[in-house]
C-alpha positions in Angstrom: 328.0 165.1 110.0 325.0 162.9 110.0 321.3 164.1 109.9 319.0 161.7 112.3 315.3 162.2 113.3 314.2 161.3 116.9 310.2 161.4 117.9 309.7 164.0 120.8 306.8 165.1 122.1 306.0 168.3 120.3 305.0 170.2 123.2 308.5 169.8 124.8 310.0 170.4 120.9 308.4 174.0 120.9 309.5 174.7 124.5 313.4 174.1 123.7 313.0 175.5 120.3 311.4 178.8 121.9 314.3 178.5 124.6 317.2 178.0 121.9 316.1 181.1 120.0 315.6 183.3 122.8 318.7 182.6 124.3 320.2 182.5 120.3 321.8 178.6 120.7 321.8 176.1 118.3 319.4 173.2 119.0 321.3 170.7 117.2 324.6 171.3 119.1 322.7 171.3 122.7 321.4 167.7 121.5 325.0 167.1 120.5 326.1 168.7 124.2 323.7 166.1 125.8 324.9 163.4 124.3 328.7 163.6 124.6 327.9 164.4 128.5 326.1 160.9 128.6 329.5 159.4 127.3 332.5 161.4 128.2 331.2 162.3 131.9 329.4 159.5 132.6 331.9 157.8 134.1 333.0 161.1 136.4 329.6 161.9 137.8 329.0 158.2 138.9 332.2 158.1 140.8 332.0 161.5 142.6 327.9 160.6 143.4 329.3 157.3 144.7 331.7 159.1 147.2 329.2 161.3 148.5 326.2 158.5 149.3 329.1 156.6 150.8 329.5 159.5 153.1 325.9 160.2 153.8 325.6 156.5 154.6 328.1 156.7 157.2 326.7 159.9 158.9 324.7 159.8 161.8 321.2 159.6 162.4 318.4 159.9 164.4 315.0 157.6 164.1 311.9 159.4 164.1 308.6 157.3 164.2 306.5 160.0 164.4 306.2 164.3 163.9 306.4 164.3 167.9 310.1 162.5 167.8 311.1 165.6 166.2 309.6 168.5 168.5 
């Protein structure tokens, strides 16, 4: 295991420190967490979001140039 440092705002540093020992989590290994999900899931979550604007682009619509097009 490797130790790194990373700068991070300290204000957002005490907020997930605070958060990590309430809810009794290791910081660490939710920074590890993140970073696997960047890697391993990456791929998953951009293919699945890719099918569903596909979709959305193909679904109908309506055009609305003003508030009163929609009353």
């Amino acid at each position: 295991m490797a130790i790194k440092s990373f700068n991070v705002e300290e204000q957002v540093y005490r907020k997930f420190s605070e958060f990590c020992k309430a809810n009794g989590i290791s910081m660490s290994k939710q920074i590890e967490f993140f970073m696997r999900s960047q890697l391993e899931e990456k791929k998953r979550v951009r293919g699945e979001y890719l099918k569903k604007l596909d979709a959305i682009r193909k679904g109908k619509f309506i055009s609305v140039k003003n508030i009163n097009d929609l009353l």
